[in-house]
C-alpha positions, 0 to 999 in steps of 0.5 A: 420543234427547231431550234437555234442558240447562239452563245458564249460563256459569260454569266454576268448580270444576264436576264432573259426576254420572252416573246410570244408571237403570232408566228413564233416564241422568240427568247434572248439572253441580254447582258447589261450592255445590251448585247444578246448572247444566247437565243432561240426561235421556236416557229408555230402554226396560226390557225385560220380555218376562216378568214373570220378565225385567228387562233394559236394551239395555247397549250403548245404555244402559250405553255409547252413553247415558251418553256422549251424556249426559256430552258434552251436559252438558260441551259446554254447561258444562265440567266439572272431575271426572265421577263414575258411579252405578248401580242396582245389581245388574246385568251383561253380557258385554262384548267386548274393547273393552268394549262389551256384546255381551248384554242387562244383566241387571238387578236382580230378573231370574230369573236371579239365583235363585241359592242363592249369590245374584244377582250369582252368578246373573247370573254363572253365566247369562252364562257360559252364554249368552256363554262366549266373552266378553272379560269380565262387567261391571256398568253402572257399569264398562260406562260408566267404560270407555266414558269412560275406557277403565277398567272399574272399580268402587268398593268399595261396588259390589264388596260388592254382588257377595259372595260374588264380592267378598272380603276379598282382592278378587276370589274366584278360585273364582268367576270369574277375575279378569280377567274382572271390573272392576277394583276401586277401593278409594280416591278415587284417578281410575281414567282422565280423559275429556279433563282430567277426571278420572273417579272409579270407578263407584258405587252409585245409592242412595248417591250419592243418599243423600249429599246427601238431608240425611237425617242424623238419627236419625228421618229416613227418606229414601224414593227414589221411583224406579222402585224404592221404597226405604226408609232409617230412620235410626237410632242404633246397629245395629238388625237385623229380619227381612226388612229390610238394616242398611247403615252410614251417613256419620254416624257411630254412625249406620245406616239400616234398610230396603230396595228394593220393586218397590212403587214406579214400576215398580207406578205407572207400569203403574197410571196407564197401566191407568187413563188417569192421570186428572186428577180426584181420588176424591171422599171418602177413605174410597172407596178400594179396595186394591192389593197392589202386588206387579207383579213380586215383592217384595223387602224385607221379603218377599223373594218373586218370585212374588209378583203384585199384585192389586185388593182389595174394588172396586166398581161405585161406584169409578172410574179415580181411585179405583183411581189413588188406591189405587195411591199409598196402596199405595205409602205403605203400603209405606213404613210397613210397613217402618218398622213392621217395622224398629221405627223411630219416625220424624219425618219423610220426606225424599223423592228421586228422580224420583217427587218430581215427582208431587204426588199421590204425595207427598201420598199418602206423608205422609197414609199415613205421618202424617209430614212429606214434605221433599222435595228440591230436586234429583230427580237426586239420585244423578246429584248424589251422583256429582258430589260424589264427582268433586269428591272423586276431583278432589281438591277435597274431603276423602275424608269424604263426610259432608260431602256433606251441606252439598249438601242442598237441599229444595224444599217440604214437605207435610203430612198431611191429617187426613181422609186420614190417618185413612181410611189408618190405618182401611185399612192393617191391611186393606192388611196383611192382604190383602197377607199372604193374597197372599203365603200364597197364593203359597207 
């Protein structure tokens, strides 16, 4: 396990963020203002055994991390309310004290082929698979027990399970009822670790959206993570083929968009195949072409079967180029869903872990021509948590608009002209190639 804390001595009004990753638990205490003072990340294995298999090891990642991270946080800087976030979707079968006794099956896994959707899926895989188990829970009420001795979820983790999920909670024609999370349908704290209230479990992408600052029609937050996920805010409710209209926190405001498998899933196994060469490609117009496709997509394609491939390379282009390649890839898909959504962005305001990766910031802003904020704070869903702690501690309104005033940039990067000319000569090339990808897969 590796570990690293930052901190300091202050104990004022401090709440704690949990974020449950596909690749790490990440965990930050935030004081009132916003600033984080202690943190933690605890890296993990995804297990693919297949291209068709995404799992975590649940008892470890869901359970055992996640404690590990919150009591090294809390040992260094003691915190006054614990929120939880996770991707989103995922289940396990638990035993009766609420430990995994099966892998977690995680978002994207086969098993979620199902005609009544993915949570339906990994339901119906997991009752074939552990019949006898105690109950079947997402990770985010895998860690709320482990803390609390609450399995709970809140209602946007719910709505992620329809048609599980119903107007009437829980849908007993689906599963009974008791052997799923309880359901937290306010800020009430479901359970306290300690004195510390914790606050029901939710989801990744909102948590991280509440303190991104991306509030304003023509903001488009992008979280590059090992998902790539792409928010358009917009006035009103627009609606595209492919695409997810979600509500936003402003109001009269929604966010178009949605998750891709083009993200650091695709780029961590390209920068693996070519070495992660320090060297940058020696002219912008030499760049071959990825469908960055490594395990299917999901918006705006929705094709699992779908596998990436290396377009038009040539003897003269070498590891850099292919490097370079991979990260235009991943502003391609960026602007594909802009594009598809009709949006007329301003600019980008990007979160996540990727945010560390200054080629791939550059590559999003000369890909898209826009502007790239990006946030101060790569743990922005682990923030996120901790600000709906401090609403569950009740040190907040329940208007989590007002997260917002939590938003932080470190730095923005402009387009370069060069590079972005070169990319809008190659994305209609990009776009074709990954339409006769897709035609040949079907």
């Amino acid at each position: 396990m590796s570990v690293g804390l930052i901190a300091v001595a202050e104990t004022f009004e401090v709440t704690m963020g949990i974020d449950i990753g596909t690749t790490s638990v990440k965990a930050v205490a935030v004081d009132a203002d916003g600033d984080v003072r202690a943190r933690t990340r605890i890296p993990h294995a995804v297990n693919a055994p297949s291209p068709a298999v995404l799992e975590h090891d649940a008892a470890e990642v869901w359970n055992a991390s996640v404690v590990g991270a919150c009591d090294a946080v809390s040992a260094e800087h003691p915190v006054v309310g614990i929120g939880l976030a996770a991707m989103v979707p995922s289940l396990a079968a638990v035993d009766g004290d609420g430990v995994p006794i099966s892998p977690g099956i995680l978002y994207g896994d086969h098993r979620g082929h199902h005609p009544d959707g993915e949570f339906v899926g990994f339901l119906r895989s997991l009752e074939q698979a552990v019949p006898d188990a105690h109950a079947y829970w997402p990770a985010q009420a895998v860690a709320s027990a482990a803390l609390c001795g609450a399995a709970a979820i809140d209602a946007i983790t719910a709505m992620t399970c329809l048609p599980v999920f119903g107007a009437d909670g829980w849908d007993a024609q689906w599963c009974d009822p008791a052997k799923l999370p309880e359901l937290a349908m306010d800020s009430t704290p479901v359970g306290h670790r300690g004195d510390a209230p914790v606050a029901a479990g939710t989801v990744d992408a909102l948590a991280e959206q509440l303190v991104s600052g991306a509030d304003t029609p023509g903001d488009v937050l992008v979280i590059c993570g090992t998902t790539l996920i792409t928010w358009a805010v917009c006035e009103g409710w627009p609606e595209a083929d492919g695409l997810w209209t979600i509500p936003h926190l402003q109001p009269g405001l929604s966010a178009i968009g949605g998750p891709s498998n083009a993200g650091g899933l695709f780029l961590e196994r390209v920068r693996a195949i070519t070495g992660d060469p320090a060297d940058d490609p020696s002219h912008p117009d030499r760049l071959p072409l990825w469908v960055p496709y490594i395990r299917g997509e999901r918006t705006p394609r929705h094709d699992p079967d779908l596998r990436a491939a290396l377009v038009g390379l040539d003897v003269g282009h070498g590891p850099a180029d292919v490097l370079a390649a991979a990260y235009e890839a991943a502003g391609f898909v960026v602007r594909h869903h802009l594009d598809v959504a009709d949006a007329t962005p301003e600019r980008i305001v990007a979160a996540g872990g990727g945010t560390h990766v200054e080629r791939w910031m550059q590559a999003l802003a000369d890909t898209t021509n826009l502007p790239v904020d990006v946030t101060a704070v790569p743990e922005g869903a682990a923030k996120g948590a901790a600000w709906m702690a401090r609403v569950s501690a009740g040190l907040e309104s329940g208007d989590l608009a007002e997260a917002r005033r939590w938003a932080r940039t470190s730095r923005r990067v402009e387009p370069r002209a060069d590079w972005a000319e070169a990319g809008n000569r190659r994305y209609p090339q990009w776009r074709a190639a990954c339409d006769t990808r897709s035609e040949a897969a079907q």
